[in-house]
C-alpha positions, 0 to 999 in steps of 0.5 A: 021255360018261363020268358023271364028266365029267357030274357035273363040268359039273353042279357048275360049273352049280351053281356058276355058279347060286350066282352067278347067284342072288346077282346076281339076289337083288339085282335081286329085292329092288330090284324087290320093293319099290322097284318099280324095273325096274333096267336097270343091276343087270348094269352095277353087277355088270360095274363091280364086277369092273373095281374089284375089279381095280384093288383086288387088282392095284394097291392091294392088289398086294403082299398074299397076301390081295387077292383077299379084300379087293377081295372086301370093298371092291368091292361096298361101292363098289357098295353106295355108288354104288347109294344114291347113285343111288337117292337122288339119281335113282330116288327122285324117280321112284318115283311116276312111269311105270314107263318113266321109271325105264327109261330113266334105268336105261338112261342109266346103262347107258352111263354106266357103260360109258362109265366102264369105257371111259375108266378101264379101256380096251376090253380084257378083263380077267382075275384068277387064282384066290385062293391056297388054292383053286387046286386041285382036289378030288375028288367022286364020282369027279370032279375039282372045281375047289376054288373052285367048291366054294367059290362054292356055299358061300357062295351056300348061306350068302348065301341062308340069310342072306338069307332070315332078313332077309326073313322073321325081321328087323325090317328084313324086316318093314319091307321088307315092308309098304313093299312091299306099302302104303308109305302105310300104313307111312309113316303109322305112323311107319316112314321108308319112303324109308330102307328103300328106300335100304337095299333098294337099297344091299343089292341093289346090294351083292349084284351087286357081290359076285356080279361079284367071286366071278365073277371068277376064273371069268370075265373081266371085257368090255364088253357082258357086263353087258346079258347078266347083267342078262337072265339076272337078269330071267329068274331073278327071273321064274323064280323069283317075284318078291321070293322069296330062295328061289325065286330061288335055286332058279331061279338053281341050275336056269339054271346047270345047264341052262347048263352041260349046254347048253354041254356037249351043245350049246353054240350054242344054249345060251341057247335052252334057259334061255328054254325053261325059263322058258316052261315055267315060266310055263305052269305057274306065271305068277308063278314057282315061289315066287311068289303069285298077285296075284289 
């Protein structure tokens, strides 16, 4: 096995982790203050890919810069559908059992896929490599696929953005403390379920345009959405909950351990990110970023 060849299939793992961190960054946020167990994060993600299909193949056919625009305009419809439905469904539920929200989050599993199915039919679809990244360049002695490279930049830039929202916004600190007592926060004037539709609409922009950036790397199937929104929940689990960096510390790591799977044994390849989950959590029950609740 040449090292060249090695380094290659490590910076597609990294680039695959760039995108794994920005679907699953989303679902961390969601979970870590809204509370919700988003079954339906992957869904949001998969739908994301077939709009951003019609956009760049249809309403946008005749643009050079489509690819980009669906870039823009899918995960706002995303972002759009998610605040709806948290508004209009998860809201009234957010002081119920924990196993309401999952089955209403798996009801619209099927919906969704249901819609798929009836707009875009059964068949799995494809989009080329937006012009301008369709080439390769060379990295160490590698020959890098030019996209990949930029995947990995903008997931470096989301996750730096993200955690300056969190850490140093106004809006982070709001999303904080209705996180961590949404009574108090209410109490001293703040309008928490505002803050939670923003959480969600954020959260679910993010899978969105994790689906979108994916796409010319990936075709868009039926069925693949469950799979997302595991490695999601394995990621955040990895990575602590409601942590922008450790979620993306965690996303980079499945992605390279995929990608070294798939190269020296790719029958098992899932089994070795579930290994390295386990490993994690005997040495760190809440995650790499997380704190202990104790």
């Amino acid at each position: 096995m040449q090292l060249s060849a090695i380094i290659t299939q490590i910076l597609a793992g990294v680039s695959r982790g760039s995108v794994l961190f920005l679907l699953s960054s989303g679902l961390s946020l969601i979970f870590g203050v809204n509370k919700v167990i988003n079954f339906m994060h992957g869904s949001l993600y998969l739908l994301a890919m077939y709009i951003s299909f019609s956009l760049a193949t249809e309403v946008f056919q005749s643009l050079q810069f489509g690819f980009w625009l669906s870039l823009i305009f899918g995960p706002m419809c995303i972002a759009a559908i998610g605040g709806l439905t948290e508004v209009i469904l998860f809201r009234h539920l957010y002081a119920k059992e924990h196993l309401m929200q999952m089955v209403l989050a798996m009801a619209l599993v099927y919906i969704i896929g249901d819609v798929i199915k009836l707009s875009w039919g059964v068949m799995a679809k494809t989009i080329s490599t937006p012009p301008g990244f369709t080439g390769n360049v060379e990295v160490a002695g590698s020959v890098v696929p030019t996209y990949f490279l930029l995947v990995i930049g903008i997931g470096i830039a989301v996750a730096i953005s993200l955690w300056v929202i969190v850490n140093k916004t106004r809006f982070g600190r709001l999303m904080r403390a209705s996180a961590t007592d949404p009574s108090m926060t209410k109490a001293l004037g703040v309008n928490v379920p505002w803050v939670m539709t923003a959480v969600f609409v954020l959260g679910s922009f993010l899978a969105g345009f994790a689906g979108v950036l994916n796409f010319p790397m990936s075709s868009a199937s039926l069925g693949s959405d469950m799979e997302a929104t595991i490695v999601a929940f394995i990621i955040v689990i990895i990575g602590g909950t409601g942590s922008v960096m450790g979620t993306f510390v965690a996303g980079l790591l499945v992605g390279i351990v995929e990608a070294i799977g798939i190269m020296f044994f790719p029958q098992v390849t899932i089994v070795f990110i579930y290994l390295l989950m386990v490993a994690i959590i005997l040495v760190r029950p809440y995650g790499i970023f997380g704190r202990s609740t104790d």
